[in-house]
C-alpha positions in Angstrom: 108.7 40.9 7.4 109.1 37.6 5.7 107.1 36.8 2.7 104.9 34.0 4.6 104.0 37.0 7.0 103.3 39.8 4.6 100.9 37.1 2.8 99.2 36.0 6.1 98.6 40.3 7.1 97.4 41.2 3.2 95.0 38.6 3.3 93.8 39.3 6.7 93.1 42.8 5.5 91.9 41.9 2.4 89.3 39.2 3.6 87.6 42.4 5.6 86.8 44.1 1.8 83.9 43.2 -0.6 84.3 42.4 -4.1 82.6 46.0 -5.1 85.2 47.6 -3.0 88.2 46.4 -4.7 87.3 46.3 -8.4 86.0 50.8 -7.5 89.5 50.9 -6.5 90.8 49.2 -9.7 88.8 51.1 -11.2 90.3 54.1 -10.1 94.0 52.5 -10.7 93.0 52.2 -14.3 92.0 48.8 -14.2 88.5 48.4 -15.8 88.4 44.9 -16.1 88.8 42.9 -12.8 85.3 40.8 -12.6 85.5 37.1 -13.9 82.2 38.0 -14.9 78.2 36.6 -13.7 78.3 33.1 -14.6 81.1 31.8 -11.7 78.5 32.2 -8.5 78.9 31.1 -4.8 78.3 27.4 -5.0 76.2 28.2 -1.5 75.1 31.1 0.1 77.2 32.7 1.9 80.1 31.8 0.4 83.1 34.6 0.6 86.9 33.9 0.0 90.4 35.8 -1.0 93.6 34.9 -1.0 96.8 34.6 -3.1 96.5 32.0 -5.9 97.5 29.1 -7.6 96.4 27.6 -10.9 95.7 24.5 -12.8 94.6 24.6 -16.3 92.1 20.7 -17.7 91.8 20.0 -21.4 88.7 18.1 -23.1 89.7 14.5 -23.4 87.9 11.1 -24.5 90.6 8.9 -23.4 90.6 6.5 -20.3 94.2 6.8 -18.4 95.3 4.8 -16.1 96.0 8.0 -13.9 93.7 10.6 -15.1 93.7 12.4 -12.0 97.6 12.7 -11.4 97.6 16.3 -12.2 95.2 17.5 -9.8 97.4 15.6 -7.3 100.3 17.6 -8.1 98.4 20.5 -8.0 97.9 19.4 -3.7 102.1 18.8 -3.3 102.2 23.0 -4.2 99.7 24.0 -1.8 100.1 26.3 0.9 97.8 28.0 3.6 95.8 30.4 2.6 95.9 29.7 -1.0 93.0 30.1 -3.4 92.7 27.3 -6.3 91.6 28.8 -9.6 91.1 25.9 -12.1 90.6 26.8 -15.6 88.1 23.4 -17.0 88.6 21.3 -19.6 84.8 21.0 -20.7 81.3 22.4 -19.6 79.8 18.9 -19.2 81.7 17.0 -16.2 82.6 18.2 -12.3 86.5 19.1 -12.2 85.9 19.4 -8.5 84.1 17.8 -5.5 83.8 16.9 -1.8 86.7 14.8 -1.3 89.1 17.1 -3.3 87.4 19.7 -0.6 88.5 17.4 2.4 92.1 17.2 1.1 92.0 20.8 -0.1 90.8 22.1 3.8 93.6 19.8 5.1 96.4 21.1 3.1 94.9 24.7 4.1 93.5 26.0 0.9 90.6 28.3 1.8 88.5 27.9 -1.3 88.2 27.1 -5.5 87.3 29.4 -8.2 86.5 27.8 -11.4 85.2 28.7 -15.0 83.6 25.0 -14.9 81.1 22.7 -13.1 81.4 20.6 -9.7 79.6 17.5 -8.3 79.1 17.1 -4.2 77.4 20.6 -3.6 75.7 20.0 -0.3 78.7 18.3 0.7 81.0 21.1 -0.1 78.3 23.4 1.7 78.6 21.2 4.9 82.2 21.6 4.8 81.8 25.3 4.4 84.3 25.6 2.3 84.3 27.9 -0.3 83.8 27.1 -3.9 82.6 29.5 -7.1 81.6 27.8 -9.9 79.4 28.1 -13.5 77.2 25.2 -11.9 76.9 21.9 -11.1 76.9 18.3 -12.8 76.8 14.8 -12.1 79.6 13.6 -14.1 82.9 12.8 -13.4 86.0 14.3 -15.5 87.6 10.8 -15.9 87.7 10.6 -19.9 86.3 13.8 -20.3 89.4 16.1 -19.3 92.1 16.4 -17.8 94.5 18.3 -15.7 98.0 19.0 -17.2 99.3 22.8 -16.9 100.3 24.1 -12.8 100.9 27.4 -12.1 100.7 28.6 -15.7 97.9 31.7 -16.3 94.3 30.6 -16.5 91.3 31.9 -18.4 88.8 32.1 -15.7 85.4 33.7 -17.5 86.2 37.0 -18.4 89.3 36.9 -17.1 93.0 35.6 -17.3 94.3 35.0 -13.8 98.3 34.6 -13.1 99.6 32.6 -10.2 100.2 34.8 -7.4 97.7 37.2 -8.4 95.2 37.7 -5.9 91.1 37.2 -5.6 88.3 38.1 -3.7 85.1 36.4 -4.1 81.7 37.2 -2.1 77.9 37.1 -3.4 78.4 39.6 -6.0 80.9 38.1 -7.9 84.8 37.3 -8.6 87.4 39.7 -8.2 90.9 39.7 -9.6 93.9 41.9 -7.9 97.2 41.7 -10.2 100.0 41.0 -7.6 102.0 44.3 -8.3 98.9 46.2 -6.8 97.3 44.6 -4.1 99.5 46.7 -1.8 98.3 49.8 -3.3 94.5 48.2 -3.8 94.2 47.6 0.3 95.5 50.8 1.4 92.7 52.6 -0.9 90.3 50.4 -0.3 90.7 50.5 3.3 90.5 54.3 2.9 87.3 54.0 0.5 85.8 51.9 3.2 86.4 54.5 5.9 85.1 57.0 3.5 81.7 54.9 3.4 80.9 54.7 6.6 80.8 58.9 7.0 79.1 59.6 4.1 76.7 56.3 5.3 75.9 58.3 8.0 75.4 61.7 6.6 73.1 60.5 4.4 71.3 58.7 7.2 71.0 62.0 8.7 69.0 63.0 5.5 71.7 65.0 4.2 71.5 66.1 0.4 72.8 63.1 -1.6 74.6 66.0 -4.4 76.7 67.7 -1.3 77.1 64.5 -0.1 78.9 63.5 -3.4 80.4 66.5 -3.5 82.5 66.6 -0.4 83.3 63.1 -0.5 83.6 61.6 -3.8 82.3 59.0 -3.1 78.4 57.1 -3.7 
């Protein structure tokens, strides 16, 4: 299987697991920190997205450029379907993303942004349906107030530093990160966890004892 393929069938199997699913499993591979953390929400309810990801990384700046958005279009020559954008902002004040970066973003097949900073065009983006996370929203726009410069270097998203090619999955609860050298390992025993669930859902539903519950399955 070419790498194209194997991308295309782990995020197919990945887009079928919740963000509480993976980090247990990380969790149980040792890996106690996974969640970007309760300030980067949905942008709209409903909003749930994974994928394989690529990263740009603004810096504050006061200066008007004659090009100050020339990163970000670099950033859309390296996209490919099925990527996830994770942008590390420059400032808490101004939106480093909107509705017509959305458009272009859809078109060149990215299926959603995660960002540590702010966005403009939120119904928009919500009509589009495409996903964004987010600390919030502002009116503002990032020319003169910061600027994109580093691609495909690793990110400081909230609480956590992202690589490219890492891998995320975001849903109501929250923003998870999958380091690349696991997420073969992560599917296969989240998969299994998610099996697990559904008995002991329905044990429980038969008013089984929670303990022995627990106790043959390990899992609550």
């Amino acid at each position: 299987m070419n790498s194209a393929n194997r991308e295309v069938e782990i995020n197919s199997r990945l887009a079928k697991l919740s963000s509480a699913l993976v980090s247990d499993v990380l969790d149980g591979l040792g890996v106690r920190e996974s969640f970007c953390g309760p300030q980067i929400r949905e942008l709209w309810q409903g909003a749930k997205v994974s994928g394989l990801v690529v990263t740009l990384k603004c810096y504050p700046t006061d200066q008007i450029v004659d090009d100050p958005y020339a990163g970000l279009f670099k950033l859309f020559k390296i996209i490919q379907p099925g990527d996830v954008i994770v942008i590390e902002a420059g400032d808490q004040v101004s939106g480093v993303w909107g509705e017509l970066l959305s458009v272009a973003a859809i078109a060149r097949g990215a299926v959603g942004v995660i960002t540590d900073g702010l966005v403009r065009d939120k119904d928009q983006i919500a009509e589009l349906k495409f996903p964004v996370f987010c600390s919030g929203t502002s009116p503002l726009d990032s020319s003169g107030r910061q600027i994109a410069v580093d691609l495909q270097q690793q990110v400081r998203c909230g609480q956590m530093f992202i690589k490219p090619k890492d891998w995320v999955v975001a849903d109501e609860l929250g923003v998870v990160v999958v380091p690349n050298h696991l997420i073969d390992s992560v599917i296969e025993k989240a998969e299994e966890k998610q099996r697990g669930e559904s008995t002991v859902r329905s044990e429980l539903a038969d008013g089984q004892d929670i303990s022995e519950v627990f106790a043959r399955h390990g899992i609550l």
